[in-house]
C-alpha distance (Angstrom), angle and dihedral (degrees) to the residues before:
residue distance angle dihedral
X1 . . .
X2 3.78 . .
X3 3.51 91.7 .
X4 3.39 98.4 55.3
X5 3.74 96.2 41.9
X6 3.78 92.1 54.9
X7 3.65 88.7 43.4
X8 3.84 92.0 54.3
X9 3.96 85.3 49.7
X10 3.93 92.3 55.6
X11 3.73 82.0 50.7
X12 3.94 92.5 56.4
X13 3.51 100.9 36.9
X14 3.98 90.4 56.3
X15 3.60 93.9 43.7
X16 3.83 91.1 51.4
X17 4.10 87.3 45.3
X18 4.18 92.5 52.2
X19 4.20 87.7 58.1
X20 3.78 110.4 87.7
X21 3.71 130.4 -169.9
X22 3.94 132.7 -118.4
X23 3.66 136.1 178.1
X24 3.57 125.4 -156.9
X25 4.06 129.8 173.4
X26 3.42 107.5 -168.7
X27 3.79 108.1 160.4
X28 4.56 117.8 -80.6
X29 3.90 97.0 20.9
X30 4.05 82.7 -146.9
X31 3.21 84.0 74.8
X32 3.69 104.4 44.5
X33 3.74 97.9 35.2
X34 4.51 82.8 58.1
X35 3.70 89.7 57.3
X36 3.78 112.2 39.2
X37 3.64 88.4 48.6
X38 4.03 92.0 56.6
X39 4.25 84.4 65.9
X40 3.43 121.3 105.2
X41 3.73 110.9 -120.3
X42 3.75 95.1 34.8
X43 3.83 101.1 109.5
X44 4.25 87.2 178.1
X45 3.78 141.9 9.8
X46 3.63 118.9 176.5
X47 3.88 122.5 -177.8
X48 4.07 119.6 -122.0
X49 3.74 150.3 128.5
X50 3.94 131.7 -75.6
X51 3.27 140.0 155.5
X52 4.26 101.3 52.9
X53 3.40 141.9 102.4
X54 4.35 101.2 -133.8
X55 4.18 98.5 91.6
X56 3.82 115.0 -130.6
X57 3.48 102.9 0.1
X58 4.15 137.3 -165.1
X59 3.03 120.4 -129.6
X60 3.78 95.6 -116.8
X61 4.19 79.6 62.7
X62 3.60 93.4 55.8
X63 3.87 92.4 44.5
X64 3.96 86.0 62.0
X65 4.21 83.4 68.1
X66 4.12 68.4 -149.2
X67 4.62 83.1 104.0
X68 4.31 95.9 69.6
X69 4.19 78.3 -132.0
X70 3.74 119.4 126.4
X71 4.27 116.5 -151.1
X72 4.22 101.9 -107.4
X73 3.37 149.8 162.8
X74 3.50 121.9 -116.8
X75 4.08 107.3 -155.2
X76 3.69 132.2 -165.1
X77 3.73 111.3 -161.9
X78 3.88 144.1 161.9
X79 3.42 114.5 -105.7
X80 3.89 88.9 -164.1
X81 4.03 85.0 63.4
X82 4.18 102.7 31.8
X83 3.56 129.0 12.8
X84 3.87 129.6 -132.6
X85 3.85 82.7 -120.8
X86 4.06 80.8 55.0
X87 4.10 100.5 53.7
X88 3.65 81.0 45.0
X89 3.66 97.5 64.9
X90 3.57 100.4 42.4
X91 4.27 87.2 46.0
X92 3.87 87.1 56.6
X93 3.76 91.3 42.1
X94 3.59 87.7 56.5
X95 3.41 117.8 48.0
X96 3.60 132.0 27.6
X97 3.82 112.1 -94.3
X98 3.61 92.7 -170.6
X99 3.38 108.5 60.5
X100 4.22 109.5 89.9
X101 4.14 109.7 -130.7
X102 3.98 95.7 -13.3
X103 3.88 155.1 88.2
X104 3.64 117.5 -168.0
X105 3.88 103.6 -64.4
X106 3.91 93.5 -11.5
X107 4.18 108.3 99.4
X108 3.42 145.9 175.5
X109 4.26 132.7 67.8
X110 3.93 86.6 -70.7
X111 3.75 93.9 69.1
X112 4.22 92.7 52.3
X113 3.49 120.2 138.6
X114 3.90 101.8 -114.7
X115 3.49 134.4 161.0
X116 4.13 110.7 -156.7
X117 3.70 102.6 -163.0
X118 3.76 118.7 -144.4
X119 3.82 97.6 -147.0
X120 3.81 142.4 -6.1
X121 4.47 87.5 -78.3
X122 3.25 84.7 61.5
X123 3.48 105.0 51.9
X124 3.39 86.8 47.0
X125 3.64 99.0 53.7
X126 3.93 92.1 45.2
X127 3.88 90.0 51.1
X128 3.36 99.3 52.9
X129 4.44 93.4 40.1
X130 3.73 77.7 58.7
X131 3.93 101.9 48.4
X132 4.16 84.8 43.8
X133 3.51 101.2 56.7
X134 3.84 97.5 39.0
X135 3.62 90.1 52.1
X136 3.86 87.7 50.3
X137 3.57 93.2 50.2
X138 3.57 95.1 -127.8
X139 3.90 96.5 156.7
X140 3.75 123.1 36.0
X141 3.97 97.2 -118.7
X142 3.64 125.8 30.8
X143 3.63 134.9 -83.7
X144 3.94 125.2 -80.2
X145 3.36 104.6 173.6
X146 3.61 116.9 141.3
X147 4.39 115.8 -123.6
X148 3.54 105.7 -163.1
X149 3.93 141.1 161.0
X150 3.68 108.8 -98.2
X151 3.75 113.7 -119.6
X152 3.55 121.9 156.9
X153 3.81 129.5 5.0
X154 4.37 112.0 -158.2
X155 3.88 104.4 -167.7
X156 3.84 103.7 -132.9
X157 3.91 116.7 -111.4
X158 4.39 109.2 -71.2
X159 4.00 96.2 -99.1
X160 3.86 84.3 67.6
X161 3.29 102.5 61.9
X162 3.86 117.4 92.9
X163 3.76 81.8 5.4
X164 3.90 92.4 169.1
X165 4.00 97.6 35.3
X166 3.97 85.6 57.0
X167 3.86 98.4 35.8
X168 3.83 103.6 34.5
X169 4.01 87.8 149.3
X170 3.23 108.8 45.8
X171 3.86 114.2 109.7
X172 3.76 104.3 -109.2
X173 3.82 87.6 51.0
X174 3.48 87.9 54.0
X175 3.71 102.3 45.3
X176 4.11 92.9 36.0
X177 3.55 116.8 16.6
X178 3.64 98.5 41.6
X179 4.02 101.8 60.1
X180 3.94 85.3 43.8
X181 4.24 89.4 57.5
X182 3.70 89.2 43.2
X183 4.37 94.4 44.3
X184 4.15 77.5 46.5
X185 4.03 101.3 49.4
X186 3.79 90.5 48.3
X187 3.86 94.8 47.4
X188 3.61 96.4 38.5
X189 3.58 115.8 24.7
X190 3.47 93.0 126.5
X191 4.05 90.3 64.4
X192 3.41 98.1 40.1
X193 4.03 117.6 106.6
């Protein structure tokens, strides 16, 4: 019985250890949070704010863009199943990158586009994503998107989480979120679960 329970721990622990960690900020995290946790690989993505210095804020605090935080997702992924280099290309691919503090209608420092890297890989990867697809011109103006050091994640207040998947009908889903899924499923189907 020992044997097996400290082989079923060894099983755990290394299954915990394979997960990584990613933070993203790309504008309304309703709308991020619906399509990162579409990917294969991603066993959870919970939406948040990073990157301030106001500890565990509301939402109506972060709203101020007085709180330094920026809405996010915080992801935990396989990196067996998707690469960092992977939740990279679908962030870029949907949001804009170029526009400074903004997304579409949505305003303010808390909607940046900002990429808080988890570890020195990571900032590495994100760097050079960046450098690649300015060079190849991909978008018509350059880059903004933030590359900082991850600190501290705040998971946003429970009627935030799977926003979309909970209020499908509601009008911003349906004027936002809903063009971003359908952009996503026709670049990505193959990635999606």
């Amino acid at each position: 019985m020992k044997t097996i329970l400290t082989a079923l721990t060894i099983i755990i622990t290394m299954t915990i250890q394979a997960q990584e960690t990613a933070t993203f900020g790309g504008g309304c995290f309703w709308c991020t949070e619906a399509v990162f946790d579409q990917l294969k690989g991603v066993s959870k993505v919970e939406s948040g704010y990073s990157g301030g210095e106001v500890k565990n804020p509301s939402y109506k605090d972060v709203c101020t863009g007085l709180t330094g935080h920026a809405e996010v997702i915080q992801i935990t992924f396989d990196p067996e199943v998707i690469a960092f280099e992977d939740l990279l290309e679908v962030f870029f691919a949907t949001h804009d990158p170029t526009t400074l503090n903004r997304q579409g209608a949505d305003v303010g420092t808390q909607y940046r586009s900002v990429v808080f890297y988890h570890n020195e890989k990571q900032k590495e990867i994100t760097e050079l994503v960046i450098k690649s697809l300015d060079e190849e011109r991909i978008f018509d103006s350059a880059i903004v998107t933030e590359v900082s050091a991850f600190d501290t994640f705040y998971k946003a207040e429970n009627y935030h989480q799977d926003y979309f998947a909970n209020n499908a009908s509601q009008p911003y889903c349906r004027a936002v979120i809903v063009p971003k899924m359908d952009k996503f499923k026709k670049l990505f189907k193959e990635k999606i679960k």
